[in-house]
C-alpha positions in Angstrom: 0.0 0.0 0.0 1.2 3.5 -0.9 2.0 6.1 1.6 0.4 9.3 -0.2 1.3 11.4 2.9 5.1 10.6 2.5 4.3 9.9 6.4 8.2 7.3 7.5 6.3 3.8 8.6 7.7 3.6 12.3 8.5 -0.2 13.7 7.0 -0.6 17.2 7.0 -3.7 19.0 3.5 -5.2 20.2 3.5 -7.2 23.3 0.4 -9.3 23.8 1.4 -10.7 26.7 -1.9 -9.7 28.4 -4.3 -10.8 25.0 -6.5 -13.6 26.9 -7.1 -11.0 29.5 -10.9 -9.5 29.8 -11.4 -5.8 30.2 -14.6 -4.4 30.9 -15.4 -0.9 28.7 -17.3 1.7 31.1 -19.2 4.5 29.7 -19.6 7.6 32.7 -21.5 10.9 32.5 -19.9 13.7 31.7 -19.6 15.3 34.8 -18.3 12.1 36.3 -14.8 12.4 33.6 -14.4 15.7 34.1 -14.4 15.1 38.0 -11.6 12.0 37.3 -9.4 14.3 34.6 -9.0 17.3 37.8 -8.0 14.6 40.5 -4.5 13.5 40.7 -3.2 9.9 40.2 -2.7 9.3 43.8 -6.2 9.9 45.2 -8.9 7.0 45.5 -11.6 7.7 42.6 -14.1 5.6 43.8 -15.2 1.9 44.7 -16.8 -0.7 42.7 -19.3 -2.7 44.6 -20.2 -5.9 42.8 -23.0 -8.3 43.7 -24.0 -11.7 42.6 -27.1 -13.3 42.6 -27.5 -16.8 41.0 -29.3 -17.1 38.3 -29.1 -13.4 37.6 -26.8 -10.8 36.4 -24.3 -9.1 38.5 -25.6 -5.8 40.0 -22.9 -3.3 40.0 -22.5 0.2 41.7 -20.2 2.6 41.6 -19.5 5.3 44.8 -17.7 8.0 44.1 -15.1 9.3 46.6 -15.0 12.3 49.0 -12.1 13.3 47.4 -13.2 13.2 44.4 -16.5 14.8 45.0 -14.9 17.9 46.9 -13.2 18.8 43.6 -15.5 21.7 42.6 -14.9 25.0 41.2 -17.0 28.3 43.1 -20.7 28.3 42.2 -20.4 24.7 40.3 -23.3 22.2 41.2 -22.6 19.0 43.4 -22.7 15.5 41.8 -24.4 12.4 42.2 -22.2 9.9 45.0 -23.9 6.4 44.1 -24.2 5.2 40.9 -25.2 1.8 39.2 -23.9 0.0 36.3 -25.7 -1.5 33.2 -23.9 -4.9 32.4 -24.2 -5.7 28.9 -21.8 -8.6 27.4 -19.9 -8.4 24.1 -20.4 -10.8 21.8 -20.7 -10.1 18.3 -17.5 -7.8 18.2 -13.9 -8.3 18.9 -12.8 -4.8 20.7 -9.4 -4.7 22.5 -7.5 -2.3 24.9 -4.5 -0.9 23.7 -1.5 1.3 25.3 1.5 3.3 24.0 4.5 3.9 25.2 6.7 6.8 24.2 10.8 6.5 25.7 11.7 8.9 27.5 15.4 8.4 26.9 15.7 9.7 23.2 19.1 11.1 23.5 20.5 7.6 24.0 23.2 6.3 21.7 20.9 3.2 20.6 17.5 4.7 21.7 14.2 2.4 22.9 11.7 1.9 20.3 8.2 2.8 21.0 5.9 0.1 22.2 2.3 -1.3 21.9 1.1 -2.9 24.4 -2.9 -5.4 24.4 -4.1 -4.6 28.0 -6.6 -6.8 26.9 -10.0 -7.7 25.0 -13.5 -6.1 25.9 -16.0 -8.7 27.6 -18.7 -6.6 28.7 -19.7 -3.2 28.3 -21.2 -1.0 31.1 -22.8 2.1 31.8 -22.7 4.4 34.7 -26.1 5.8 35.7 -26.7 7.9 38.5 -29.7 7.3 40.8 -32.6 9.8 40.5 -32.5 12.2 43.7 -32.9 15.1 44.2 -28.7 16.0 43.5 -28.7 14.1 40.3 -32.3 16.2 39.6 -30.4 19.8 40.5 -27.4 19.1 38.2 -30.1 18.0 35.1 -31.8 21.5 35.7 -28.5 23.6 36.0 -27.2 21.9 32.9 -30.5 22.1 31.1 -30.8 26.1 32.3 -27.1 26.4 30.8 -27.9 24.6 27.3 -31.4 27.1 27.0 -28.9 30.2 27.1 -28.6 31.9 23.8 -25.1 31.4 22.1 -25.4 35.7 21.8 -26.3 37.9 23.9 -27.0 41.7 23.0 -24.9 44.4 25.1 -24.8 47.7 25.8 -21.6 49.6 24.6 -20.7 52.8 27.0 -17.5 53.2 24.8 -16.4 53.0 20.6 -15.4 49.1 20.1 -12.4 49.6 17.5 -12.4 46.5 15.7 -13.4 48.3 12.6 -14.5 51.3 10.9 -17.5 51.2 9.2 -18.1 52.5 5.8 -21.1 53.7 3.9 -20.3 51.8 0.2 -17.2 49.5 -0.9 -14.9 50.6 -3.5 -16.3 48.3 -6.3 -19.9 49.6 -5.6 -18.9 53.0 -6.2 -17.3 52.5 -9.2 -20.2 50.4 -10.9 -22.8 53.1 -9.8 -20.7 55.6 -11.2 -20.3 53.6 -14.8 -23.8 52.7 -14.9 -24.8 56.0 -13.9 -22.7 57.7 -16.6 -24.2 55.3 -19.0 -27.7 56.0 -18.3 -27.1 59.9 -18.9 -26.2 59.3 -22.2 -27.3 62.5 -24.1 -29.4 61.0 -26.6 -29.5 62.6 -30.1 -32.1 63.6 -32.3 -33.9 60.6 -34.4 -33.3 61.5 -37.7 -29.8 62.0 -36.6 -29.9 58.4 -35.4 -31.7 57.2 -38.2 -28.7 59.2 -40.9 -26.3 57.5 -39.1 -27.8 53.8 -39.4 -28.8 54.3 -43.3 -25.3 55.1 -43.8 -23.7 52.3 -41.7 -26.2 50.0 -43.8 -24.9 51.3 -47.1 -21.4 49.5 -46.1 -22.7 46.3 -44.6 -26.1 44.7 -44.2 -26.0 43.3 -41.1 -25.4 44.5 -37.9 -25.6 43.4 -34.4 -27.1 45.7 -31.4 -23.3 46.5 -30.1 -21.4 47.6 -33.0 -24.5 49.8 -33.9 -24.4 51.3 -30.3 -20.5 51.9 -30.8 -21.5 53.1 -34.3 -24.2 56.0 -33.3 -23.5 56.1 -29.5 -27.2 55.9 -27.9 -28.6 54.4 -25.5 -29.6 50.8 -26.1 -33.2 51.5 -24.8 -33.8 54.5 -27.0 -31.1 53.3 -30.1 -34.1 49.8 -30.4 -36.8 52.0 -30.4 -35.5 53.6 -33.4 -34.4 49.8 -34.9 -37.7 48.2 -34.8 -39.1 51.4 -36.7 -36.9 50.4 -39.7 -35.2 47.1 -39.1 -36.3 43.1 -39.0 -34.7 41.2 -36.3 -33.1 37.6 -37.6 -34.1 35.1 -35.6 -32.9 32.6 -38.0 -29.3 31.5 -39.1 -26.8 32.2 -41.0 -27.8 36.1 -39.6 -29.2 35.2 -36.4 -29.6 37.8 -33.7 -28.3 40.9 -36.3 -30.5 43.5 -37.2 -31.0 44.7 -40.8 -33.1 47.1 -43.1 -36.8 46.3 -43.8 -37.0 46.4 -47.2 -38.5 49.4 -48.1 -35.6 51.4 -46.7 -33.1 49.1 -48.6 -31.1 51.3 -51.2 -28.6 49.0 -52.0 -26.2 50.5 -55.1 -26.9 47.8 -57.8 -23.6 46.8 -59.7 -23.5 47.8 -63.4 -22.4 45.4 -66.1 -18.9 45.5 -67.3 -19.0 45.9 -71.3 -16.8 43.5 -72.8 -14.9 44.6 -76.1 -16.5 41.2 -77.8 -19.9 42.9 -77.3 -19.2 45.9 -78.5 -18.1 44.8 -81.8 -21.1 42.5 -81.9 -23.4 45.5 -81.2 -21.3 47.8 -84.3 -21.8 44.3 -86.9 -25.4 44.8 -86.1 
């Protein structure tokens, strides 16, 4: 397989030592993680309290410790203490527990490789739930008063914010009013003016499109097709399509004259 981010494959070594050992997956609130991340790694968490009944599945609880619960920042809402667990075994996928190790001695003439280590495979799958009273009910209301606040809030300014200075129009804006301004006050000239000014552009060529008669009387487009459609057809139809040309009653087209040949003149003096 091809590397496409040009990534250096790294060898680690994988110990699987602990492969046939079960681990159990746990799923805790929120409020429970964030709780576990602040406490140090020398502090008791909590206790498991497992019981088994025969014939029935294990009940487990969980009960969290003082020291863990006295971990609280000013105004923040106490947790739940007790908690149970929702057993649930795994058995349609294969899910393992893996760690990493990073050396710390990199500066070593022959430094340590990294390492992987299997902690184990997943067996069951719990879930922490806390009990409903009336702690577990205070948190649910702060946390759903806290998720009902708007993202943005409006506020009162008793100074200028300079983040920006506002202005009126951009740049580009300007400019295009001003060009389609100057266009629209194009001075128009008289029609029969106009109308000189297309006959003689028609005595060169007989067809035309809309721009290069603009260019060629310089009207307004508006004004300059109210003057076409007075004495011009519009092609809708190949090889002239969309060019404009003379109705035929204003067509004054110089007709060529025939070149006498000096055969036909002497057949015109034997007659």
């Amino acid at each position: 397989m091809n590397n496409t981010n040009n990534v250096p494959h790294i060898d680690r070594e994988l110990d699987l030592s602990n492969t046939g050992r079960g681990v159990w997956l746990v799923k805790v609130p929120k409020y429970i993680a964030n709780k576990w991340d602040k406490a140090s790694g020398n502090i008791e968490v909590g206790k498991l309290k497992i019981s088994r009944v025969p014939g029935q599945k294990a009940q487990v609880q969980l009960s969290l410790s003082e020291a863990v619960l006295c971990l609280k920042d000013p105004g923040e809402q106490s947790i739940p203490k007790e908690h149970r667990l929702d057993v649930s075994n795994v058995t349609r996928q294969s899910l393992g527990v893996f760690s990493h190790v990073v050396p710390s001695n990199t500066d070593a003439v022959i430094p340590e490789s990294e390492k992987l280590y299997m902690e184990g495979r997943i067996v069951q799958k719990l879930e922490c739930r806390p009990y409903a009273d009336p702690t577990y009910y205070r948190l649910k209301s702060e946390s759903i008063r806290k998720a009902s606040m708007p993202q943005r809030q409006v506020q009162q300014l008793d100074r200028i914010v300079q983040n920006f200075k506002p202005i009126s129009d951009h740049k580009h804006n300007i400019e295009y009013q001003e060009k389609k301004k100057a266009e629209g006050k194009k001075a128009r000239d008289d029609k029969d003016a106009v109308l000189n000014m297309l006959f003689a552009a028609f005595e060169k060529h007989q067809y035309y499109n809309i721009k290069d008669l603009q260019k060629i009387t310089k009207q307004p487009i508006v004004y300059l097709k109210e003057i076409l459609k007075e004495v011009c057809n519009y092609n809708l139809k190949n090889p002239h399509k969309n060019m404009w040309e003379l109705k035929p009653e204003y067509r004054h087209y110089k007709q060529e004259v025939p070149v006498e040949t000096k055969e036909d003149k002497n057949s015109s003096d034997s007659d």
